[in-house]
C-alpha positions as CSV (number, residue, x, y, z in Angstrom):
1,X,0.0,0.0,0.0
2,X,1.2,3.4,-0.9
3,X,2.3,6.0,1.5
4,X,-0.2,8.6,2.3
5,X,1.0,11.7,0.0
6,X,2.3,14.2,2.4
7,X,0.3,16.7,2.0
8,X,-3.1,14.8,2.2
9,X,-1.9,13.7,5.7
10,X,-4.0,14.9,9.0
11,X,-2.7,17.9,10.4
12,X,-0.9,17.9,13.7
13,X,-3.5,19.6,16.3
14,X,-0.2,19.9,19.1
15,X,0.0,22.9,19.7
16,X,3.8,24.2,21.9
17,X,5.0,27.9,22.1
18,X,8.3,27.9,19.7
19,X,9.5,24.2,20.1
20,X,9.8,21.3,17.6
21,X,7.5,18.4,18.9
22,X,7.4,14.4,17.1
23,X,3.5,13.5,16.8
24,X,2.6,9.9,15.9
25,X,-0.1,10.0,13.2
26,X,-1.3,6.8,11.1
27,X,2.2,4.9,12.5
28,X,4.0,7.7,10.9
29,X,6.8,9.9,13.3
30,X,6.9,13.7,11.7
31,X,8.1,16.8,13.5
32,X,6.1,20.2,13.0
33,X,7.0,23.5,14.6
34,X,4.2,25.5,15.3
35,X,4.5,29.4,17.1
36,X,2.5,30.6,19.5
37,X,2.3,34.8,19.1
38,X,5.0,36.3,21.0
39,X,3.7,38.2,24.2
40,X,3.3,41.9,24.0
41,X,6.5,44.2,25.2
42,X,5.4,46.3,27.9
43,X,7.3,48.9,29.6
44,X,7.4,48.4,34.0
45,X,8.2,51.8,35.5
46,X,8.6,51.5,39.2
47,X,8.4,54.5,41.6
48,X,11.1,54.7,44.1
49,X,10.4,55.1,46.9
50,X,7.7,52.7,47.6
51,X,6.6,50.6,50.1
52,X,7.1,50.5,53.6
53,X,8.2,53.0,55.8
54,X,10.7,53.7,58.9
55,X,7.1,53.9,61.1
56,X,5.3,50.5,59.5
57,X,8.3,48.7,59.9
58,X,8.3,49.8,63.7
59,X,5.1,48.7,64.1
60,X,5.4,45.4,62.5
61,X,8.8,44.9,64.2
62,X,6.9,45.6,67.8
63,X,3.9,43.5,67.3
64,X,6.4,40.4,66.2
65,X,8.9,40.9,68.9
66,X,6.4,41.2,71.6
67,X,5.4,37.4,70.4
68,X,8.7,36.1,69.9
69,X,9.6,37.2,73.5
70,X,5.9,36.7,74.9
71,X,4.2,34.2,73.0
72,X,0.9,34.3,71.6
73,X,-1.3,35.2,71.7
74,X,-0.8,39.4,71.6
75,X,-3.6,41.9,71.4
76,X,-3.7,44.5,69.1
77,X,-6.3,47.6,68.8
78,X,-7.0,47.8,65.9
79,X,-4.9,47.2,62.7
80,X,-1.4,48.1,63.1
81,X,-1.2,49.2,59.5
82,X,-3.6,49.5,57.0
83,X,-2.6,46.4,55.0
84,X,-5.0,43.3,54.7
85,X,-2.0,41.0,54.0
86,X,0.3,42.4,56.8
87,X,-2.4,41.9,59.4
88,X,-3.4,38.5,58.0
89,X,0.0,37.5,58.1
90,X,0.3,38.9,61.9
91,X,-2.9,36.6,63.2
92,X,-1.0,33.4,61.8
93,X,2.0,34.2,64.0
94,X,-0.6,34.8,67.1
95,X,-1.9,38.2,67.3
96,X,-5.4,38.8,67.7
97,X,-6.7,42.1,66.4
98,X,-9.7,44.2,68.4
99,X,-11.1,47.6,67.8
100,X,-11.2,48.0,71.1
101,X,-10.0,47.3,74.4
102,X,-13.5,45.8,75.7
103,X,-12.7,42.7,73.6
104,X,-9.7,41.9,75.3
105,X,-10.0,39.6,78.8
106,X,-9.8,41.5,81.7
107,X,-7.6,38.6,83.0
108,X,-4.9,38.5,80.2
109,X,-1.0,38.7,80.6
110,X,-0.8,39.6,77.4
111,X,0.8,42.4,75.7
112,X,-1.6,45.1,74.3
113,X,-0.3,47.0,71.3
114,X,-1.0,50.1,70.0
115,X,-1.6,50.7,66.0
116,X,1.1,52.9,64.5
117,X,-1.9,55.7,63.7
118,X,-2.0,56.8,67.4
119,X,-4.7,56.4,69.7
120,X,-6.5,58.8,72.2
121,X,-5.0,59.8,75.5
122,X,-8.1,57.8,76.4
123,X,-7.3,54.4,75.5
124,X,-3.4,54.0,77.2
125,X,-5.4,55.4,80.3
126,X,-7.7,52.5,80.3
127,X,-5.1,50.2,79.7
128,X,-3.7,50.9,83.1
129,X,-7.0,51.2,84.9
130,X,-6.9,47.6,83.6
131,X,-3.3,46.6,84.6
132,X,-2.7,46.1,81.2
133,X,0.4,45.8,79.8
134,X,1.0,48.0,76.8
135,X,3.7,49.0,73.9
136,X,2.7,51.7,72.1
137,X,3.8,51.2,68.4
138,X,2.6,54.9,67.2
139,X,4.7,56.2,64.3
140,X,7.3,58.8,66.2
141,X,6.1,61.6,63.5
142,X,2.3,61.1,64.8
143,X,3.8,61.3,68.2
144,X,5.0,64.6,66.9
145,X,2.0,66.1,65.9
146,X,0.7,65.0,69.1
147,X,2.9,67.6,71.3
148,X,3.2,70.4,68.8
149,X,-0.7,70.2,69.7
150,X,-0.4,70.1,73.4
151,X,2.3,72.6,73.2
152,X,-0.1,75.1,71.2
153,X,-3.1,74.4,73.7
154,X,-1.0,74.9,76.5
155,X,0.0,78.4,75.1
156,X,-3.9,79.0,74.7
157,X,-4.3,78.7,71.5
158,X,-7.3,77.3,69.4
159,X,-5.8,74.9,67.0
160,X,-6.9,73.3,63.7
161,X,-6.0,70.3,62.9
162,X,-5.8,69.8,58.5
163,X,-7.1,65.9,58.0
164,X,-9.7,63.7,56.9
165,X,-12.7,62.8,59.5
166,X,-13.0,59.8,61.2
167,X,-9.1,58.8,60.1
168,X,-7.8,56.7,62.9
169,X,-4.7,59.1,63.2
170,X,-7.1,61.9,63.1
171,X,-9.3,60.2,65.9
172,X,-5.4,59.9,67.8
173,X,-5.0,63.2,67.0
174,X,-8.0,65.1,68.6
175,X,-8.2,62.6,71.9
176,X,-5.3,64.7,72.6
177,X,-7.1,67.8,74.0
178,X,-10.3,68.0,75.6
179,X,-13.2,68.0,73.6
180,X,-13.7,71.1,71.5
181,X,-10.0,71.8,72.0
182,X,-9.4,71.3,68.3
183,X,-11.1,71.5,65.1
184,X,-11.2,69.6,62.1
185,X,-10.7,71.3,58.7
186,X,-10.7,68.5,55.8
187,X,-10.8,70.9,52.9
188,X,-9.9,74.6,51.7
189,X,-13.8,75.4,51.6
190,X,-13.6,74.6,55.4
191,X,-10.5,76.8,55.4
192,X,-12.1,79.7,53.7
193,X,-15.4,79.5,55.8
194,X,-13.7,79.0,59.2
195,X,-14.7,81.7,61.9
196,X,-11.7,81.5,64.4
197,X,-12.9,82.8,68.4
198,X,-9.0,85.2,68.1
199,X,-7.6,85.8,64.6
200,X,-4.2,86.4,66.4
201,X,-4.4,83.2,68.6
202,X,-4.4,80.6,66.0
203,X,-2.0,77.1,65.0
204,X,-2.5,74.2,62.5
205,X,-1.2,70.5,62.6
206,X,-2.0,67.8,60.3
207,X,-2.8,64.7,59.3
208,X,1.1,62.6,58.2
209,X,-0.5,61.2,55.3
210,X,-2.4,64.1,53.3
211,X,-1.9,65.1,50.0
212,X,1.0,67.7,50.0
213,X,-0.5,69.5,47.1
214,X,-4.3,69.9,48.7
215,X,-2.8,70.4,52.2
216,X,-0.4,73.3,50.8
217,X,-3.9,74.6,49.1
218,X,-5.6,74.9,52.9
219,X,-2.3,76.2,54.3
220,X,-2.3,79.2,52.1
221,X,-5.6,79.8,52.4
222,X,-4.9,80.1,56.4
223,X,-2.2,82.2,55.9
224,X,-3.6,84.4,53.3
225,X,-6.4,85.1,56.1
226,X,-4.8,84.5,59.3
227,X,-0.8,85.8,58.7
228,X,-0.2,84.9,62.7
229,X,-1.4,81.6,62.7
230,X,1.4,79.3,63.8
231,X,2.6,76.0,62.1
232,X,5.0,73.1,62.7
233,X,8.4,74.2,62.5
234,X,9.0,71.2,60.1
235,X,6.2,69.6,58.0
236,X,4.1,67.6,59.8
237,X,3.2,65.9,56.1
238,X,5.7,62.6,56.8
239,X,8.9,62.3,54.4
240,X,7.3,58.8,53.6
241,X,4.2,60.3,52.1
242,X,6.4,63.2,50.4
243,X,8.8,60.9,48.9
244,X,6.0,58.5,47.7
245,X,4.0,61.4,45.8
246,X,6.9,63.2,44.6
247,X,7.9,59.6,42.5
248,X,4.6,59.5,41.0
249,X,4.4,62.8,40.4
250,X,7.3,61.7,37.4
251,X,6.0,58.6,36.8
252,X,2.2,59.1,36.3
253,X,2.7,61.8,33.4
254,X,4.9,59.2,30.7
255,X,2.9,55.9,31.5
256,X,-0.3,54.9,30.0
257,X,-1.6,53.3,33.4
258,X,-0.6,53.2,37.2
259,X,-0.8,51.2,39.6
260,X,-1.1,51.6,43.9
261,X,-0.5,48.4,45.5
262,X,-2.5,49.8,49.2
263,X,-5.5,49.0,51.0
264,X,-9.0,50.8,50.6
265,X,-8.7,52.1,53.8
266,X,-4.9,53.7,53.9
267,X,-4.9,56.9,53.2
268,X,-1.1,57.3,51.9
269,X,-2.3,54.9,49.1
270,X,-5.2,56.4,48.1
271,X,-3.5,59.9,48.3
272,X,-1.4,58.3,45.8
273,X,-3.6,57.5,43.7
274,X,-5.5,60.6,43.3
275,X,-1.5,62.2,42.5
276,X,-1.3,60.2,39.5
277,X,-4.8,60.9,38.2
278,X,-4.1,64.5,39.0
279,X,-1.1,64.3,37.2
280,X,-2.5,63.0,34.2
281,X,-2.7,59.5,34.0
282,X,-5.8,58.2,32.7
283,X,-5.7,54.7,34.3
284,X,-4.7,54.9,38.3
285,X,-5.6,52.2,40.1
286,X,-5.6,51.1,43.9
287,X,-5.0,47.0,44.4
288,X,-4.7,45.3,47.1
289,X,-3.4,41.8,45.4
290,X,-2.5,40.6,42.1
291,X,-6.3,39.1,42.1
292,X,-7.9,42.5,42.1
293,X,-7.2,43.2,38.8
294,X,-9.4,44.2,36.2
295,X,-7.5,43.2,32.6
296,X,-9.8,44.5,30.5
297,X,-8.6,48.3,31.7
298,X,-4.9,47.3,30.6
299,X,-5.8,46.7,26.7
300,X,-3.6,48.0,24.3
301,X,-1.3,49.9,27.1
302,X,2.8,49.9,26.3
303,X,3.7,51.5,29.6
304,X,2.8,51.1,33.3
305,X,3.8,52.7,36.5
306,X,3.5,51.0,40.0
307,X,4.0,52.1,43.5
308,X,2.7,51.2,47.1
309,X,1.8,52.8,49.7
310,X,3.7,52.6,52.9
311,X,2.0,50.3,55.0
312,X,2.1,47.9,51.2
313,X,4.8,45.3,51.2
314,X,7.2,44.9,48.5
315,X,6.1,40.7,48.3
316,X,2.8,42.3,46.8
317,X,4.6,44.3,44.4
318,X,5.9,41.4,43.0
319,X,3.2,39.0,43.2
320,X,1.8,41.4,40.4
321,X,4.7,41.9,38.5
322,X,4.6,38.3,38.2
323,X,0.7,38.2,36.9
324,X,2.1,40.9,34.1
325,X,4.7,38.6,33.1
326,X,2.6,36.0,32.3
327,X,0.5,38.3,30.2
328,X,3.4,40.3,29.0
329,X,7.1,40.7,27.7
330,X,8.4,42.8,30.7
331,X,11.0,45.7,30.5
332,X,11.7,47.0,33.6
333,X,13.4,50.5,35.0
334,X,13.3,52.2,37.9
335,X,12.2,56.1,38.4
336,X,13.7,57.9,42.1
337,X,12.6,60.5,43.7
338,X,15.0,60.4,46.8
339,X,16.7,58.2,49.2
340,X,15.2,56.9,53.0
341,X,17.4,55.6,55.6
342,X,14.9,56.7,58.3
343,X,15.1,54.0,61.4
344,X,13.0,54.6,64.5
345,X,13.8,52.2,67.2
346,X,11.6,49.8,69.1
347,X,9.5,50.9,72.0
348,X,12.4,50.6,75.1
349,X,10.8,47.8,76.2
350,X,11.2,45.6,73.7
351,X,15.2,46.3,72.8
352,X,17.5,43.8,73.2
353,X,19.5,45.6,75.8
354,X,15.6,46.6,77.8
355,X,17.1,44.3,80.6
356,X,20.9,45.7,81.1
């Protein structure tokens, strides 16, 4: 019987990316190299600096030293950063997150930390009524807006605080002073239409994790119709937040999209976020994971930008770098904006040398 003419044989249906495979077809061995379309080039511009800061790390740090030293389980009120995937990775080691200090046992030996966002002068007061032991994992540049407010109330003077309601930092911020002590001004409308009890007697903190653009907006506004008011003597806007918006303020502008790797509820992230739209980028995007994705709004892009915000580790930045690489031919470069080598130590008494 005559072979089968080769080209009235059946056609090989394997189908392998860029590779020569044998197929075994009517007792016959042929080879056949079939291509799979190459992946799209797309451009990865990373901001720099991203990620954690000298305060989240802190905070981590104290929450898993004070199980390493303790054991499990460790309270903590409420989330010690704003990061789904930091805390989740926190209750697996043995802390238990609580909003607040009614849900802990009256009876516990365990430590009781506080977030790094600050907390009321309230809540470390109940902790001792409650023989509580405490470490207080507050950033240090909350803790700093913290006394440049006592300072100004102590000097009589009626103080505004520039930040965004019902913030837990904000919330930190105000249980400072007695009620009324303080008030809130979230945007330069509330700037323009506040009626101060002295003109002459006035000072403003804020919020570490605002905007820099809209909180230099309500700042001039004060100043344009207070000129005595009194500020911080440094920025009370953290270098972490600065840093972070200054690198997508050169990123967003030359990439087609942008991505924020951050939690819904941080507000470094979503300040970030609302920089690069500001700035002109016409896709900016907040993410918590690589699953949160929507791929239909990356069609047809040749460049992206990603960040994160501080409380955001770099292990999610990858994760979706990796998900673009499987979609994508990546090329990667890196855009700076300055250099951190901020370190704030552990509270005393969690440092090695707390027992000398």
């Amino acid at each position: 019987m005559p072979l089968t003419a080769p080209e009235s044989r059946p056609k090989c249906l394997c189908v392998v990316p860029e590779s020569t495979v044998p197929c075994l077809q009517l007792g016959l061995i042929r080879s056949e190299t079939v291509f799979m379309p190459a992946k799209p080039p797309l451009k990865i511009v990373l901001c720099s600096p991203r990620g954690f800061c000298a305060g989240v790390v802190r905070a981590i740090d104290t929450v898993e030293r004070a199980l390493a030293i303790y054991g499990a389980p460790v309270y903590v009120r409420h989330e010690i950063v704003h990061n789904r995937y930091v805390v989740d990775s926190l209750k697996t080691k043995g802390a238990i997150f609580v909003e607040e200090l009614a849900e802990i046992p009256d009876n516990t030996n365990a430590p009781v930390v506080f977030s790094a966002h600050g907390v009321p002068k309230s809540v470390p007061a109940d902790a001792r009524a409650r023989n509580f032991f405490s470490l207080d994992a507050t950033c240090p540049l909350v803790t700093k807006v913290h006394r440049e407010a006592a300072i100004h109330f102590k000097r009589g003077r009626e103080i505004l605080l520039i930040g965004h309601s019902h913030h837990p930092e904000v919330v930190g911020t105000l249980g400072q002073l007695p009620p009324g002590a303080v008030t809130l001004i979230e945007t330069a409308e509330d700037a323009a239409t506040f009626t101060p009890k002295d003109p002459n007697n006035l000072a403003f903190v804020t919020q570490t994790t605002l905007s820099i653009d809209d909180t230099a907006e309500i700042v001039e506004m004060l100043k344009e119709r207070f000129p005595n008011i009194s500020g911080p003597h440094k920025e009370d806007i953290c270098y972490a937040t600065t840093n972070r918006q200054l690198a997508v303020k050169k990123v967003a502008p030359v990439v087609d999209a942008l991505i924020v790797v951050g939690a819904p509820n941080s507000s470094n992230s979503q300040r970030l976020r609302e920089v690069a739209e500001r700035e002109g980028c016409r896709i900016a995007i907040l993410a918590q994971r690589a699953g949160d994705l929507d791929w239909s709004r990356f069609h047809g892009i040749k460049s992206l930008g990603i960040t994160a915000g501080a409380s955001a580790p770099e292990v999610i930045v990858e994760e979706i770098m990796g998900a673009f690489a499987e979609r994508y031919e990546l090329h990667v470069e890196t855009v700076s904006a300055a250099e951190e080598n901020e370190f704030f130590p552990l509270p005393r008494s969690l440092r090695p040398d707390a027992a000398e």
